[in-house]
Phi, psi and omega in degrees: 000359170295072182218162185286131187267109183270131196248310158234184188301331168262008195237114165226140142356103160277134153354315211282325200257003177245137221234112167288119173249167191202115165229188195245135202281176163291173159078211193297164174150327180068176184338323182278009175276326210266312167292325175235153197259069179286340188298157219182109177248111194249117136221181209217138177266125179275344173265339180256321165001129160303312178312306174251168185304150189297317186305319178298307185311302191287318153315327167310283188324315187286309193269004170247351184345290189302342187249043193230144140240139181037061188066345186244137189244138201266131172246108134261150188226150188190015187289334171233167187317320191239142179305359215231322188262342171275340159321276181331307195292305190303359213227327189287312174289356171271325218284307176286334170306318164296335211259328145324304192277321176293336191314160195269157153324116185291147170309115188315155166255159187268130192295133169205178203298174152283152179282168160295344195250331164316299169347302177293314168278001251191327134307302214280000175287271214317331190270314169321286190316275182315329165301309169300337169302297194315309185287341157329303224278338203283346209281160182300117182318331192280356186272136146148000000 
């Protein structure tokens, strides 16, 4: 499982900078729960990192801000039964958080006019409304 974790096409993990812990997960499981340690804290400092490029960090940085502690953000995974596949899951979910996080900013949008006849329909509301205000307005003092 000693491989560099590729997060975008230009961007990947060498191991050396992602730091595994193993504890023994919750829930159902029976005797094998009390024995093995499948649980998976997979993290990565994001802030000291060699790997990645400067531009990416600050964007990084910025937009996992709430998931960070002191720079470093944390996966755990225990959905399943063997160390071996929750490693994998836990190594997919950062690789995608990250991946998440860095994308560049969708393109402002461009503005444009109303068409003419949106315009038009649109007087022609506002003039309906006010004819019904006004007859509102016209009724006998005395109704009332």
């Amino acid at each position: 499982m000693a491989a560099d974790l590729t997060v975008t096409s230009r961007w990947s993990i060498p191991e050396a900078e992602l730091s595994e812990r193993f504890s023994r997960s919750s829930g159902p499981g029976g005797q094998g729960v009390n024995t093995t340690d499948s649980r998976v804290e997979l993290s990565f400092d994001l802030a000291h990192a060699h790997s990645v490029p400067e531009t990416l960090r600050q964007r990084a940085l910025a937009r996992l801000s709430h998931r960070l502690t002191n720079g470093v953000i944390t996966i755990v995974a225990s959905e399943c039964r063997a160390q071996l596949a929750n490693r994998q899951a836990a190594r997919e979910r950062l690789a995608q958080v990250l991946a998440e996080a860095v994308k560049p900013p969708p393109p402002k949008r461009k503005r444009t006019k109303p068409t003419k006849g949106s315009q038009l329909r649109r007087l022609a509301t506002k003039k309906r409304r006010g004819e019904v205000k006004r007859q509102r307005r016209r009724g006998d003092p005395g109704d009332g």
